[in-house]
C-alpha positions, -999 to 999 in steps of 0.1 A, spaced: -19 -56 2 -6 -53 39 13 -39 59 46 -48 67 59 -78 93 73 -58 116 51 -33 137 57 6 119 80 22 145 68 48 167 27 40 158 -1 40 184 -32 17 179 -56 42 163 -88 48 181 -122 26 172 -143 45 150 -183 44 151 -187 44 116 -190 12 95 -203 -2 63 -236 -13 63 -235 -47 54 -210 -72 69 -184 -93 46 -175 -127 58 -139 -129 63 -124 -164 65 -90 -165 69 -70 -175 39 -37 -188 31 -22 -165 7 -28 -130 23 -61 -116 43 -76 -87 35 -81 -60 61 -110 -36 68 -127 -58 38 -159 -52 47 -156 -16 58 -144 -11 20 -168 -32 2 -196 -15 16 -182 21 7 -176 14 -28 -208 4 -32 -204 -27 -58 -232 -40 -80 -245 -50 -108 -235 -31 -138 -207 -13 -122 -171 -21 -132 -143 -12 -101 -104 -18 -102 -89 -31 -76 -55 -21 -87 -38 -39 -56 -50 -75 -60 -32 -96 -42 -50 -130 -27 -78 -114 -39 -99 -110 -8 -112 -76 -16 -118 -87 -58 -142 -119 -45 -161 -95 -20 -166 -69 -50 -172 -94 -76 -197 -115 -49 -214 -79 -47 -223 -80 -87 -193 -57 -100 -172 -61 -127 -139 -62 -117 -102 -55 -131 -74 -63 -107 -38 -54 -112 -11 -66 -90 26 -61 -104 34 -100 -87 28 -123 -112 31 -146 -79 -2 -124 -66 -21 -131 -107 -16 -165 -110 -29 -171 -70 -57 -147 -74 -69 -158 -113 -72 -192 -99 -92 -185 -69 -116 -158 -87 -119 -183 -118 -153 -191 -109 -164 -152 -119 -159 -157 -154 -157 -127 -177 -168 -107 -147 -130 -107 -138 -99 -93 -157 -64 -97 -148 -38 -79 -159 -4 -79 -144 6 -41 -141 16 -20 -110 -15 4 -107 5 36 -116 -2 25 -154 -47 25 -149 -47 44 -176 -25 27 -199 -43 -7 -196 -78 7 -193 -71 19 -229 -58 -16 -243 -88 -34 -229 -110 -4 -247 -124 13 -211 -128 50 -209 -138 53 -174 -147 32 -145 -171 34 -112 -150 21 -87 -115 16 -77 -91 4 -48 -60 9 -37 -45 -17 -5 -10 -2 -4 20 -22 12 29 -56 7 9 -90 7 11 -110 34 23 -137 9 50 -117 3 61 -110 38 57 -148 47 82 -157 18 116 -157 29 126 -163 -11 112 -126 -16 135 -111 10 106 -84 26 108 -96 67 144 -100 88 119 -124 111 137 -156 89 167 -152 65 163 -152 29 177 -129 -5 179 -96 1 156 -81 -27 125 -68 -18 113 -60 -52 70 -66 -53 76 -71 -91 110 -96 -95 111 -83 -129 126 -48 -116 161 -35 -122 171 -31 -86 172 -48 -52 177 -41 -14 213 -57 -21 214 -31 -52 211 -4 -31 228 -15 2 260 -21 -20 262 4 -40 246 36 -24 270 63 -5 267 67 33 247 99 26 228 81 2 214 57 24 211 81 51 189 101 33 164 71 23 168 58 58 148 93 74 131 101 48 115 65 42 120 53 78 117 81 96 150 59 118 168 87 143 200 63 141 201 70 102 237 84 100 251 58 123 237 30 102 245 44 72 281 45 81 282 7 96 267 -9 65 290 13 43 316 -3 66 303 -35 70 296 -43 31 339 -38 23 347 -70 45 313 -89 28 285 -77 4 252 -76 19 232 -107 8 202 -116 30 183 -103 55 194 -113 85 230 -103 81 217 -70 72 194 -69 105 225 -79 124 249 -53 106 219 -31 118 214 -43 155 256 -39 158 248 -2 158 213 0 173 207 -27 205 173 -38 209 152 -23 232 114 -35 237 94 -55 209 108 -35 182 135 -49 162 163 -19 154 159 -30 118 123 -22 110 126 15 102 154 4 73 132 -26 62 105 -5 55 130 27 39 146 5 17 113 -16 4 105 18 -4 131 27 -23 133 -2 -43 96 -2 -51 95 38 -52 64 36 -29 58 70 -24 62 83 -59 39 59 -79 16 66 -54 15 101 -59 13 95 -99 -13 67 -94 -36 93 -72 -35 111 -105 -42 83 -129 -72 70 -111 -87 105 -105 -88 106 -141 -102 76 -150 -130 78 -125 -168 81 -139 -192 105 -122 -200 94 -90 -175 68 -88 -156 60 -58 -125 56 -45 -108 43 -19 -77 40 -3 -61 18 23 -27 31 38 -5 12 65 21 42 75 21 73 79 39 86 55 16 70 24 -7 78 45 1 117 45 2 115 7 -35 104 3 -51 126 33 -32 156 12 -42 147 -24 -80 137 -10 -82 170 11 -71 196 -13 -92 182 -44 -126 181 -20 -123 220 -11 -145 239 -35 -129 270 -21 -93 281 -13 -88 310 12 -54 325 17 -46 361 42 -30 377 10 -59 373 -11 -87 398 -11 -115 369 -17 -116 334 -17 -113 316 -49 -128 288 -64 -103 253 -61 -91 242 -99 -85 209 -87 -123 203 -71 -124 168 -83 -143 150 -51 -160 149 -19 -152 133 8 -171 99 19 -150 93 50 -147 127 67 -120 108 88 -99 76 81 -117 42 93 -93 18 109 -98 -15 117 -123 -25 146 -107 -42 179 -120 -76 170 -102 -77 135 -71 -65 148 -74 -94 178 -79 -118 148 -53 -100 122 -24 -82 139 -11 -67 107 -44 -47 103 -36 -20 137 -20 -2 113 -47 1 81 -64 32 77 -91 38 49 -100 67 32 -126 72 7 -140 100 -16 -163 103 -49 -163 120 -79 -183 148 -86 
């Protein structure tokens, strides 16, 4: 997927990193949504023939057409149907080679077991959402032009932004607001939307961005609504959670050998996947109460990136929304 419209508050550019794939992708731009650090993650899943990798954030399909172009088979799930139907037509020309199945990527192991699978050699995860999906006011992801305030990357999902703007109590929301957005104004906000939504439910996204710039005045390129744009598309989507279970999932499923990789655009997804990938490569644990070190139950991987890759200066020059990316990658032992 991508990351968000808005620039993450409080983010540097990350440093240019020496270490790159070694072959390039060609990366045309393309309407529905552009992949980032495409060929940096093509090269380090190293696709072929014979080898079958889920791309269990498909999108446009940008990464799926590199893999499949590679030789792989490839499965891509995308819980959009907007994202299946786009990307089924464009990848048509693959055939049997690719399989589309719309699921969010939390359920790997559920639908690698109706289509008869038991493992795979390759997967990929591009959290966020598409750029499609930012773009499209209908979807209600980006305050930058007005439109329904949902949010929801599957419209099939019980609850919206609205949903939770309405309904949720002034601690409620202050919670999500910090722990999702990280916002210092959290409380303050809280309190003027709790306000704000007795004279008029919230509705769209501009009147909630202006509900939100009432409290915090706009200093700098930053709108003061970013932070609670990206907390509640969060919450709505329960980002951080699936994550966590989907790290699990696709662990599991993974062959000997196989890799995976991961693409994060903030730092707190990002914090999950460093974690999860750093405590399952460590085939010792050390700790001052213990008299010995002791072999890791979890040793699952090592690592193939020793530190995340982030997009070089000339792709973010061409694709803004990429400053953000960071890739991490690790195999199975």
């Amino acid at each position: 997927m991508n990351a968000i419209a808005e620039p993450e508050a409080q983010k540097t550019t990350p440093s240019r990193t020496s270490r790159r794939a070694p072959f390039a992708v060609k990366t045309p731009r393309h309407e529905y949504h552009e992949s980032v650090l495409l060929t940096e993650t093509v090269g380090l899943l190293e696709p072929g023939a014979g080898k079958l990798i889920v791309d269990g954030t498909l999108g446009g399909g940008g990464h799926s057409a590199a893999l499949l172009a590679a030789g792989a088979r490839v499965i891509g799930l995308d819980q959009d149907p907007d994202a299946i139907a786009y990307a089924s037509g464009r990848l048509a020309a693959f055939g049997s080679n690719f399989t589309p199945v719309h699921s969010s990527f939390v359920n790997v192991r559920e639908v690698l077991d109706s289509l008869q699978i038991a493992s795979i050699n390759g997967a990929l995860l591009d959290l966020g959402v598409s750029s499609h999906q930012i773009d499209v006011a209908e979807r209600g992801f980006s305050f930058m032009q007005d439109g329904p305030l949902d949010m929801r990357m599957d419209p099939g999902s019980p609850l919206s932004a609205a949903d939770l703007v309405n309904t949720m109590s002034s601690e409620q929301l202050e919670r999500i607001f910090r722990s999702h957005g990280e916002e210092p104004a959290a409380r303050k906000i809280a309190l003027r939307l709790v306000r704000d939504r007795m004279v008029r439910p919230f509705t769209t996204t501009l009147q909630l961005a202006e509900s939100i710039e009432s409290v915090v005045p706009r200093h700098g390129k930053t709108h003061p609504a970013t932070r609670v744009f990206q907390a509640l598309r969060i919450a709505v989507n329960r980002e951080l959670e699936v994550l966590e279970q989907a790290l699990l999932a696709f662990s599991s499923v993974l062959a000997p050998g196989g890799r995976f990789a991961v693409i994060t655009f903030h730092s707190l997804e990002d914090r999950i996947v460093k974690a999860f990938f750093s405590n399952r490569s460590a085939e010792w644990l050390d700790r001052p109460e213990w008299p010995a070190p002791r072999r890791n139950p979890d040793f699952t991987f090592k690592r193939i990136t020793r530190k995340a890759l982030v997009a070089s200066e000339a792709e973010q020059r061409a694709n803004p929304r990429s400053r953000s990316a960071k890739l991490r990658v690790v195999e199975k032992l």
